[in-house]
N, C-alpha and C positions, 0 to 999 in steps of 0.2 A: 485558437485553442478549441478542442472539442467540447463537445457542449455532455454533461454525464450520460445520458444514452449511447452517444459515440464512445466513451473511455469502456462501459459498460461491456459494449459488442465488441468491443479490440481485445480489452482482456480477456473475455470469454473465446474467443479465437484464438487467442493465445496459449490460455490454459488447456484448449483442446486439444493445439498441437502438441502440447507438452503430454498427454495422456496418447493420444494417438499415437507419439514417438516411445512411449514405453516407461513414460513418470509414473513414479505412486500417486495418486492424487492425494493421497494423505501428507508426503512429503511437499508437495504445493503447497496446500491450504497451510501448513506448518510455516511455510514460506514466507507467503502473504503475510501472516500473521506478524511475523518478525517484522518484516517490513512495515508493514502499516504502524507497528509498536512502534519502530525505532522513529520513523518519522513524524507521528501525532507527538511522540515524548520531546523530542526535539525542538519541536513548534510551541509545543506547551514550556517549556526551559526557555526560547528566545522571549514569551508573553511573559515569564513569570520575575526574567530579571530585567525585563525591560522596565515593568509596573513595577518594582524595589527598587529602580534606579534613581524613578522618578518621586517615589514615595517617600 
């Protein structure tokens, strides 16, 4: 597994290509954001009925 400097430079590479191939970067960053929401809420949902399960 990459250590966060590595995830860091892959995604920045990544986003670039997507800008250099003609993205909004606005529409990205909009992206990201979904995503990073869906998954932190997700994570945060399996912590929250895990600790009510056991409470």
């Amino acid at each position: 597994m990459a250590d966060s400097k590595e995830f860091a430079k892959e995604l920045n590479a990544l986003i670039k290509r997507y800008i250099d191939g003609g993205s909004d970067p606005e529409d990205i960053a909009a992206e990201l954001a979904r995503e990073a929401s869906y998954v932190f809420g997700h994570y945060n949902l399996e912590i929250y009925l895990e600790t009510r399960s056991k409470g």
